[in-house]
C-alpha positions in Angstrom: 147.5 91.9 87.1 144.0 91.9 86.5 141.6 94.1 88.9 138.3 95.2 88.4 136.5 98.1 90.1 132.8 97.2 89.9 131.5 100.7 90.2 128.3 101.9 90.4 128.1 103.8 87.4 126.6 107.8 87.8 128.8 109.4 85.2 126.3 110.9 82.0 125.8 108.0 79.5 128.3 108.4 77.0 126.3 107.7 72.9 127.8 104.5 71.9 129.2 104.2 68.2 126.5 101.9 67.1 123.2 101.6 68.8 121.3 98.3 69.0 118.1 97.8 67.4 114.9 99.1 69.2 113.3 97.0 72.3 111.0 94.8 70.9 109.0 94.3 73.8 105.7 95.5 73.5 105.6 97.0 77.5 107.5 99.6 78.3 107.8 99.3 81.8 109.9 96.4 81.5 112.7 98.6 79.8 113.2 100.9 82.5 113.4 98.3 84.9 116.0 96.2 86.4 117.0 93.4 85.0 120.7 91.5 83.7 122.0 89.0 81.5 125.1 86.7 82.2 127.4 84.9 79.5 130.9 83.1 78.9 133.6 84.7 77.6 137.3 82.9 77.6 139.4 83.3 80.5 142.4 84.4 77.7 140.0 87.0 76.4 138.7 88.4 79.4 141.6 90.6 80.1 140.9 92.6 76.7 137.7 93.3 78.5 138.8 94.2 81.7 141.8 96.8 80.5 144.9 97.7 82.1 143.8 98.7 85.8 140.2 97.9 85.5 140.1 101.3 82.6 138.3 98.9 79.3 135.4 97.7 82.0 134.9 101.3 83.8 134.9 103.1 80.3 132.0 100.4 79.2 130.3 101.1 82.5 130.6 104.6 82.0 129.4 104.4 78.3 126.4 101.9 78.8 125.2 102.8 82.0 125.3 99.0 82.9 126.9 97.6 85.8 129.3 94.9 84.6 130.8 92.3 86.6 133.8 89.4 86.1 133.9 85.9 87.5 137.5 85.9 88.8 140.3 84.7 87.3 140.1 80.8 86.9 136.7 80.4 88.6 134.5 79.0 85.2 131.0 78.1 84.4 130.5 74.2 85.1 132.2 71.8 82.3 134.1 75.0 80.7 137.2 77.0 81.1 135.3 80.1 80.8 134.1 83.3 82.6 131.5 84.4 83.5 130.3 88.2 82.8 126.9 89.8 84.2 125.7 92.8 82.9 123.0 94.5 84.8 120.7 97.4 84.1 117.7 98.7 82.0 117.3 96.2 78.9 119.3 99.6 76.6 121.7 99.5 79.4 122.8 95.8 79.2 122.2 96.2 74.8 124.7 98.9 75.0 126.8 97.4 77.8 126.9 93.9 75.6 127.7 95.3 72.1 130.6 97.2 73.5 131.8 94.2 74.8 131.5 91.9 71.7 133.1 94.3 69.5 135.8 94.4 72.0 136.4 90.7 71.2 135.7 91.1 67.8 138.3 93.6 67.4 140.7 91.2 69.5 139.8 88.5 66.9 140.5 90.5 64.0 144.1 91.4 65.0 145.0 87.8 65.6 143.4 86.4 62.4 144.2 89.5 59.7 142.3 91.9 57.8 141.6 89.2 55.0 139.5 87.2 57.5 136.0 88.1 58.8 136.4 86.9 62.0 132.9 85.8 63.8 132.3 84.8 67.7 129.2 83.2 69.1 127.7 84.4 71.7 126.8 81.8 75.1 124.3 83.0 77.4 123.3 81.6 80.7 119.8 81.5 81.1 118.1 79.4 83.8 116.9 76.3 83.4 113.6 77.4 84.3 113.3 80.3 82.5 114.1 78.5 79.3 110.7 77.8 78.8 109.6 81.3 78.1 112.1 80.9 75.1 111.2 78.2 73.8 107.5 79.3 74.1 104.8 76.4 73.3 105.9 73.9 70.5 109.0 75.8 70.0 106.9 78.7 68.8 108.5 81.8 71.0 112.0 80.2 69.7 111.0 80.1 65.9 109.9 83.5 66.2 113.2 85.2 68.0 115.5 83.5 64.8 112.9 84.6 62.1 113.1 88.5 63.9 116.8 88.4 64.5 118.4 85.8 61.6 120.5 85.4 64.4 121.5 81.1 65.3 119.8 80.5 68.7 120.3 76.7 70.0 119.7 76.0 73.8 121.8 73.7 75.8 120.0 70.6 77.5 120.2 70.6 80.8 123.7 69.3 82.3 123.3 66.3 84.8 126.5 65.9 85.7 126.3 69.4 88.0 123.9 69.1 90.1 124.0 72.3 91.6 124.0 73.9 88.3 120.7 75.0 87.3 121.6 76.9 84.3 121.3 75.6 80.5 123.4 77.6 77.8 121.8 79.6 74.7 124.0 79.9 71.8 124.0 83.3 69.8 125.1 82.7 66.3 125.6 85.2 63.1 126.6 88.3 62.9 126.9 91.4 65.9 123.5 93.2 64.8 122.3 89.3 64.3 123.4 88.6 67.4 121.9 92.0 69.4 118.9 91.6 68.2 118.6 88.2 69.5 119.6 89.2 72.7 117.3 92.0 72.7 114.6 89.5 72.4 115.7 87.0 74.8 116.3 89.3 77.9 113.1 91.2 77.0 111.5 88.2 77.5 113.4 87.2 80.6 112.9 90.0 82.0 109.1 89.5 82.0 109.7 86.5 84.7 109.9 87.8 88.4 112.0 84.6 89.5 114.9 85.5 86.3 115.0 89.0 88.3 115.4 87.6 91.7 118.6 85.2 91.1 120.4 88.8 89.8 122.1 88.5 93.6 124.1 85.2 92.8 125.7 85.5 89.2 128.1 83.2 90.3 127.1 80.6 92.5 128.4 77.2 91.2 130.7 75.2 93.3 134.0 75.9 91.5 133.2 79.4 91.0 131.6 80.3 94.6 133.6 83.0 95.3 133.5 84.4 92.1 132.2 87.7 92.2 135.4 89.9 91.2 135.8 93.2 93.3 139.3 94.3 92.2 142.4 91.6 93.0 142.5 91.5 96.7 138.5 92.0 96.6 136.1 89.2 96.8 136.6 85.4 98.1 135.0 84.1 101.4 133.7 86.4 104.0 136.2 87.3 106.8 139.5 86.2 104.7 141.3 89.1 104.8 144.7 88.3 105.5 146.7 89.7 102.4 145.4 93.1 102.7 145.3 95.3 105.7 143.0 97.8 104.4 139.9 95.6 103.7 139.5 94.7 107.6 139.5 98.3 108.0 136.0 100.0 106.9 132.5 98.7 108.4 128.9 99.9 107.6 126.2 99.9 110.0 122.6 99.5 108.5 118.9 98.8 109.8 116.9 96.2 108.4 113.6 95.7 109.9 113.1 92.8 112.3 110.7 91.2 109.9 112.7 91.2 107.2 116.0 89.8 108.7 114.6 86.4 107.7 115.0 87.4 104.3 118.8 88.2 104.7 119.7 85.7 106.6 117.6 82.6 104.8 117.2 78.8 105.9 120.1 77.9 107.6 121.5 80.9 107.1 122.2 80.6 103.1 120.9 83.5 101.8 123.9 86.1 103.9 126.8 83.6 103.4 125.8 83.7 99.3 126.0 87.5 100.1 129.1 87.7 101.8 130.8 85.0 99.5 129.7 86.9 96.2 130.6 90.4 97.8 134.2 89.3 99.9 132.4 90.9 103.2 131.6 89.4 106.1 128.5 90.3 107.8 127.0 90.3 111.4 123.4 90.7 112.8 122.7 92.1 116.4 120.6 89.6 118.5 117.2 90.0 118.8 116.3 92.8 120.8 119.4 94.8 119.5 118.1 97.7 117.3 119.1 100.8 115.7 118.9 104.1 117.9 115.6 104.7 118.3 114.2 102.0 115.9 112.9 98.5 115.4 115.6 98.1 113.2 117.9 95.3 113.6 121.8 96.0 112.8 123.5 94.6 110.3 127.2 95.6 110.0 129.0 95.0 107.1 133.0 94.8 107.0 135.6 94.9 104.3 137.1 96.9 101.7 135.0 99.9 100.2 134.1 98.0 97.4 132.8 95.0 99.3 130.9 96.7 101.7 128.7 98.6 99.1 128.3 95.7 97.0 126.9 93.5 100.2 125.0 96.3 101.0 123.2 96.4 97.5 122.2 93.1 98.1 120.8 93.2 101.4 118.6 96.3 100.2 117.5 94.2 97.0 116.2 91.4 98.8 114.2 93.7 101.5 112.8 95.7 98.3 111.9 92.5 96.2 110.3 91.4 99.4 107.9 94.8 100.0 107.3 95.0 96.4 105.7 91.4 96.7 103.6 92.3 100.1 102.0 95.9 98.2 101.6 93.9 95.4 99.3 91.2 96.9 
């Protein structure tokens, strides 16, 4: 059985056998901060990456510093039959997280086809529709430039019409591994640039067949308040203050913004009525219930949308 534990990785950072190429962003600021990258990997070979119990994923955490997340089992990117994997972190965390990943499948590949055979894989990213742009840069420019740094294949998807509710296009990697890292290393430093990519890192997931997607071990995840095959993830709750003025923010029009949170995290989530703060506060309460692993992962988000929005107010 297949189970993931998406920790949140503090162990020391482990060297890698191979390290990607340096960042070739010119500001360095961008490297230290937060930022992911999401692409497909086939729902046969995700198990190789997960490991018995979860241990293949942790140890990649654990090496990489990266957090690295699964779509769950069955629950595909629109128009495919495969998962989806998020990798999150510095830009060196997701380059380390990534190449430990593809050689993973490589290795896979090269015990089904035989020594004799060099096998290659092509790495699909999801990027945004709107963020595309940025790669393709003016006249196909930015683009041109990325293949001539990496010789790495890099052919963008056109936007899919026939799901409406996806707004992602597809950017296929081709060549070899270091071909294909360095192209990466130049697409997410680029995507990182954009303050919009950053701020859809919450909802990896969020298509209608794979809405419940985010995978927090096997009886993790799924919609908020459906517990029913485990008794232990009813069990724990988390109370935590969120200003008044940012419970907007959390909640979102019509509420969106904490059912997204508690579908992707497998918690469910409740907000005292106005008037109803913390202890000696202005802080509303937001408590949080589910297993261990849900409740910190819901809680992650909550504080990532309050701190995206008081980065934006200092910054004006």
């Amino acid at each position: 059985m297949e189970s993931t534990e998406s920790s949140y990785v503090s162990s020391p950072e482990a060297p890698a056998k191979r390290s990607p190429p340096p960042p070739k962003s010119p500001n360095s600021d961008n490297m230290e901060k937060a930022t992911y990258i999401r692409f497909l990997v086939s729902n046969a070979a995700a198990g190789s990456v997960i490991g018995k119990g979860g241990s293949t994923i942790n140890d990649f955490q654990s090496q990489s510093g990266a957090r690295i997340q699964l779509s769950r089992n069955h629950e595909f990117f629109p128009g495919t039959t495969d998962r989806i994997i998020m990798v999150s972190g510095s830009i060196n965390e997701i380059l380390k997280a990534m190449e430990l990943v593809l050689a993973k499948l490589l290795s896979e590949l090269h015990a089904e086809e035989g020594d004799d055979v060099e096998p290659r894989t092509k790495v699909r990213l999801i990027v945004p529709h709107s963020s595309c742009g940025a790669i393709i840069g003016k006249g196909g420019s930015t683009i041109k430039s990325f293949i001539e740094d990496s010789q790495a294949g890099i052919k963008i998807s056109p936007q899919d019409n026939n799901y409406m509710a996806s707004t992602d296009r597809l950017v296929t990697l081709s060549g070899t591994i270091e071909e294909q890292m360095r192209a990466t290393d130049l697409i997410v430093s680029k995507l990182s640039e954009d303050p919009h990519y950053t701020q859809s890192m919450n909802y990896p997931f969020s298509y209608p067949t794979s809405f419940n997607a985010m995978n927090y071990g096997s009886n993790g995840g799924g919609t908020g308040g459906r517990f029913q095959n485990n008794k232990e993830e009813r069990n724990n709750s988390l109370t935590i203050g969120v200003s008044d003025g940012h419970i907007g923010l959390v909640v979102g029009r019509g509420g969106r913004n904490i059912l997204e949170i508690s579908q992707a995290s497998g918690a469910r989530i409740k907000i005292s009525d106005r008037g109803d703060f913390m202890s000696g506060t202005t802080d509303r309460k937001v408590t949080i219930t589910g297993s261990q692993r849900a409740i910190r992962a819901a809680e992650s988000m909550i504080l990532q949308k309050v701190a995206y929005a008081s980065e934006r107010v200092l910054a004006q």
